[in-house]
Residue, then its C-alpha position, 0 to 999 in steps of 0.5 A: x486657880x485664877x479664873x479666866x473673866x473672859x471667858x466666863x463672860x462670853x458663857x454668862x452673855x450667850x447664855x441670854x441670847x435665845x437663838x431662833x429659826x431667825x433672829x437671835x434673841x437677847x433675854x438678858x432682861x436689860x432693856x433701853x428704849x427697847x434694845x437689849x444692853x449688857x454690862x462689860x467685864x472692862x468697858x460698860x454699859x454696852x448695846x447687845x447688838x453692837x457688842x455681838x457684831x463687833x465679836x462677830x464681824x468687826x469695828x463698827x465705824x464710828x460715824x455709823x449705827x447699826x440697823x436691825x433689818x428684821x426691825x426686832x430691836x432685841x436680836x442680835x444675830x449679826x446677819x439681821x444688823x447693818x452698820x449704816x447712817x443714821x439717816x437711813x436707817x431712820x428712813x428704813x423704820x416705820x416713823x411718822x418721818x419714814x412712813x411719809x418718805x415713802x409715800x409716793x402721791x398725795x392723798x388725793x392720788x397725785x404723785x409727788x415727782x416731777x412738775x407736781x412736786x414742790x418742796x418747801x423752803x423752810x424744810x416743811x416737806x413736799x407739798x403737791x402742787x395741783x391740790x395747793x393750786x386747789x387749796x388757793x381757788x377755794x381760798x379764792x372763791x370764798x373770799x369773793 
């Protein structure tokens, strides 16, 4: 009698996924950069969480990642996972680059918007006009 390969495949991959009262948890102790993977019967080497919300939701777009809303990098419940770009889902995590993309004022308090914002034209970043202003009169005096 021929075994049904897909089948089997399917049992021995949710047999590693622990579900909780949220996330649902890869356990298959393959783990890259933190994300769970798994080896297909056909096609690979495959990101847990990628295969789980193509099964259970559809195609991923190509030019799209998908996102792990509750940021735990192991689940693969597809209500935690948003296909999104990379650009945001970058700006959605806690980075040194997300972190400073939500900062709203410098560190002396002032804002980063309207006239006080200056952004730099070799991609540097935002810089606040009234402490740069402050940074060239101390610069100012000292050199008198």
């Amino acid at each position: 009698m021929r075994r049904n390969l897909k089948t089997s495949f399917m049992e021995r991959f949710w047999s590693r996924v622990e579900k909780t009262d949220s996330c649902w948890n890869w356990t298959g102790g393959k783990l890259t950069n933190g994300y769970g993977y798994l080896l297909g019967p056909s096609d690979g080497r495959k990101l847990a969480h990628r295969f789980v919300y193509e099964q259970l939701v559809g195609p991923i777009p190509e030019e799209l990642q998908i996102d792990h809303l509750c940021r735990n990098r192991v689940c693969v419940n597809p209500e935690h996972l948003e296909p999104t770009t990379q650009r945001i889902n970058i700006l959605r995590g806690m980075s040194p680059t997300a972190v400073n993309a939500r900062k709203t004022e410098c560190i002396l308090g002032h804002p980063f918007a309207g006239a006080n914002l200056y952004m730099r034209p070799d991609g540097g970043g935002r810089v606040c006009r009234t402490c740069h202003t402050l940074r060239r009169e101390r610069y100012a005096t000292r050199k008198r």
